[in-house]
N, C-alpha and C positions, 0 to 999 in steps of 0.2 A: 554937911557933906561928909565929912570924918563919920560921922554918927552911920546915915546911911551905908557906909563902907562898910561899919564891922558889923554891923546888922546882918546884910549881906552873905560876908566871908562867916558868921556862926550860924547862918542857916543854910549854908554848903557843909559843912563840916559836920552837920547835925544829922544831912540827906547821906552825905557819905558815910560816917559811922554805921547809917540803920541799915545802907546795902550792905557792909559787910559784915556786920550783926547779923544780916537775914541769909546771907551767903554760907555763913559760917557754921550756923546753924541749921541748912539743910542738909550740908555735908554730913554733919555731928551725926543728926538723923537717919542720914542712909547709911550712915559707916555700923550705925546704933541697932538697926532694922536688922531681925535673923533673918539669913540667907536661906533659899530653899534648897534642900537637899538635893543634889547631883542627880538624875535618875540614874539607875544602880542597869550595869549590864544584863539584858535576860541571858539565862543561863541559856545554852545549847540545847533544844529538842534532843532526846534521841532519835533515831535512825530507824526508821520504822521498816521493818523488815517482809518485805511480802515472800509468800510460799510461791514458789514456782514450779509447776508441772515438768518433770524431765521430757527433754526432746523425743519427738515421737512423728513419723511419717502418719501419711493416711491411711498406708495398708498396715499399717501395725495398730492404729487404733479397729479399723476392721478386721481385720485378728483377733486382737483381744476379744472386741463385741462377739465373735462367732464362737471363739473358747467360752465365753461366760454365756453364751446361750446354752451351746451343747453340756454343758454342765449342768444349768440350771434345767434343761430338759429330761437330765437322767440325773437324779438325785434321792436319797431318800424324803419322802412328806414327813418321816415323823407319826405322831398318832393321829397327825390331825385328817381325818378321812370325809371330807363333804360329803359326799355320796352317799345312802342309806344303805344300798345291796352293791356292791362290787363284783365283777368276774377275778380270778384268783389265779394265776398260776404258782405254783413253788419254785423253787431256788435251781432245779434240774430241767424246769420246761414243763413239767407235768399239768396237765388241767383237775381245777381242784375243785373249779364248777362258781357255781355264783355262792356269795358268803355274807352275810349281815358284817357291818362293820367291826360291833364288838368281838364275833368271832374272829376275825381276823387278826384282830389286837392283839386276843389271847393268844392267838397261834404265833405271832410276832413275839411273844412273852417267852412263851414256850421254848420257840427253836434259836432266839437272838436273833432275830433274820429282821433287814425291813425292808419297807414296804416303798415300790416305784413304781413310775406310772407308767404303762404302756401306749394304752391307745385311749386317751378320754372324750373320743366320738365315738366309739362302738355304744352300744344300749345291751345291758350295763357297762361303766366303763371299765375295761383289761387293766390292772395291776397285776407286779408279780413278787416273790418275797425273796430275797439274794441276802448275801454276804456283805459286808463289808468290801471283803477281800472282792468281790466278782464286783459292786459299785466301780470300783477304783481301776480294775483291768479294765470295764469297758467303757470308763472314760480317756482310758487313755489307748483305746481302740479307735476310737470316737478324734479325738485328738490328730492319732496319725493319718486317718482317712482323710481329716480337715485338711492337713498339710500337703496330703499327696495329689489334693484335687486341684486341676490349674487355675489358676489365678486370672482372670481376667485383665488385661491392659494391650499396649502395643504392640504390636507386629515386628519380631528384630527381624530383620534383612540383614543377612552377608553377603558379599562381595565378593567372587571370585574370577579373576581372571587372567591367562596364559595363552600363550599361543598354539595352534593347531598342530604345529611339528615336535610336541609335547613327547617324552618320551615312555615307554608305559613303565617302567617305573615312579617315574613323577606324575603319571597320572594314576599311579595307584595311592600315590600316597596321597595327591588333592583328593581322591574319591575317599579315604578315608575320613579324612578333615571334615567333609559335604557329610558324610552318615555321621559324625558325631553333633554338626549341628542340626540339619535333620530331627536328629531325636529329641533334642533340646525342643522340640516343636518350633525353629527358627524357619523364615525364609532363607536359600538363597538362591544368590543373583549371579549368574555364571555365564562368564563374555570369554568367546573363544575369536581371539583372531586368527586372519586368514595370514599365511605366512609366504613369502615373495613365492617359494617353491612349489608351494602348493600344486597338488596336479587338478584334484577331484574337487568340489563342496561336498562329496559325500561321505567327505573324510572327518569334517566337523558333525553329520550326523549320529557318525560313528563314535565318534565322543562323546557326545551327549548320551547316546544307547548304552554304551558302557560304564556309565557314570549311574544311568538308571537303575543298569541291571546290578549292579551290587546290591541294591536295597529293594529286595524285592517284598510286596507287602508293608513296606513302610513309608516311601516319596512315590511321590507323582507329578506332575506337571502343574504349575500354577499358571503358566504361558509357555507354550511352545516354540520352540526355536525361532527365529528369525532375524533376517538381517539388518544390521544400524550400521552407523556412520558411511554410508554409499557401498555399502556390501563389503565392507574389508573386517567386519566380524559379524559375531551371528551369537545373540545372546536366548538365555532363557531363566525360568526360574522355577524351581525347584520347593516343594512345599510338602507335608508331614500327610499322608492320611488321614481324614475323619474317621470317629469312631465307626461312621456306619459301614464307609468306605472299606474298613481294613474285616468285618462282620461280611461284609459280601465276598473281599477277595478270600479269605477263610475256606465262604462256601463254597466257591469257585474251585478252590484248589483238591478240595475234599470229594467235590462230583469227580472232576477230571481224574483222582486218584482212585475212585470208585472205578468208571471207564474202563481203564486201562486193568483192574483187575478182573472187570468183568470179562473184556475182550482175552485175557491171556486164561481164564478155565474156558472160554470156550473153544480155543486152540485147541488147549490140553483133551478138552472133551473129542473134539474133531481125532486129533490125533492117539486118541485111544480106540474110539470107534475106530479107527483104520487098524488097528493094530488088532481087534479083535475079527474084524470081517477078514483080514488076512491067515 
């Protein structure tokens, strides 16, 4: 019995040694084992920088397009001439008649002049031979014509309005206001109320006719008078002539002025024949 006892107690003691033999030794081993290296921070990208277009509206990008057309439209070619025979004018307007290309070349040699294109659907096509100096003025001829031509967009409308017992001082100066926008090629929009004392309505037409008559050959009526809010005003509006409009009053004014000259030699004629039969 004794026997079996420590038999026992050293084959516990033999199991326990080898765990912590085995224990001891895996530690040893991972403590033993190189570590792997930390992954290292990536460095910061830079900052990748895109080009930006400066701010630009619509009608300034068609601006531009219209300048770089009319440029490219009137520019010198250089020597390079496609065309076999050309029409030719010189530097002052002159016709030099039709010219083979190399001639023309040498003649570009000769006088330092070059060569632009006038019209390249005529048969043969119109070149002519300029300055530097005459390129450059009549691009920038070209230029302020572009500028000066209107622009195509919305219709501004002003807003005017005063009452009918208006004093013609103060209506001389609204009519002033009215003809500067007017010219601007603006609408406006002009409401004349009726005022408690009012005697007439014909006293509001009269407002409106005198408003008219300042700008003679320049406004006209876009709407004719009439009355809003239950007749206690009487608006209308005001709008710029058409080119062709302001081409007929022109003629208009020129016959009538003709007329009136006519009519006064024949006076004069009447009244000399009297003067002779007497």
């Amino acid at each position: 019995m004794a026997g079996l006892l420590l038999k026992t107690l050293a084959l516990w003691t033999v199991r326990t040694e080898g765990n912590c033999v085995g224990r001891v030794g895996a530690r040893v081993a991972q403590w033993a084992a190189p570590r792997a290296p930390a992954p290292a921070a990536s460095a910061p990208r830079p900052a990748c920088l895109t080009p930006a277009k400066a701010f630009s509206t619509a009608e300034d990008a068609q601006e531009e397009g219209r300048r770089k057309r009319n440029e490219a439209a009137f520019s010198s070619i250089g020597r390079k001439i496609s065309e076999r025979v050309i029409h030719v004018l010189d530097e002052k307007g002159g016709d030099l008649g039709s010219m083979h290309r190399a001639d023309v070349i040498r003649l570009m040699d000769a006088r330092d002049l070059r060569l632009v294109r006038r019209d390249a659907g005529a048969g043969p096509p119109v070149y002519q031979l300029l300055t530097g100096a005459q390129i450059h003025e009549e691009r920038l001829r070209l230029r302020a014509r572009e500028k000066a031509r209107p622009r195509a967009g919305p219709t501004v409308t002003k807003e005017l309005t005063f009452s009918s017992n208006i004093g013609q001082h103060d209506l001389d100066t609204k009519s002033k206001q009215i003809q500067q926008w007017i010219e601007k090629k603006y609408r406006v929009q002009i409401t004349v109320k009726k005022a408690k004392n009012a005697e007439e309505p014909e006293k509001m037409d009269e407002i409106f006719n005198h408003i008219l008559q300042t700008m003679p050959g320049t406004a006209t009526f876009s709407s004719r008078p009439q009355a809003v809010k239950g007749g206690k005003a009487v608006t209308c509006v005001l709008r710029h002539l058409s080119e062709k409009e302001e081409i007929t009053h022109r003629e208009t004014r020129e016959s009538q002025k003709g007329g009136v000259a006519d009519k006064v030699e024949t006076a004069e004629n009447r009244m000399s024949r009297t003067s002779d039969f007497n």
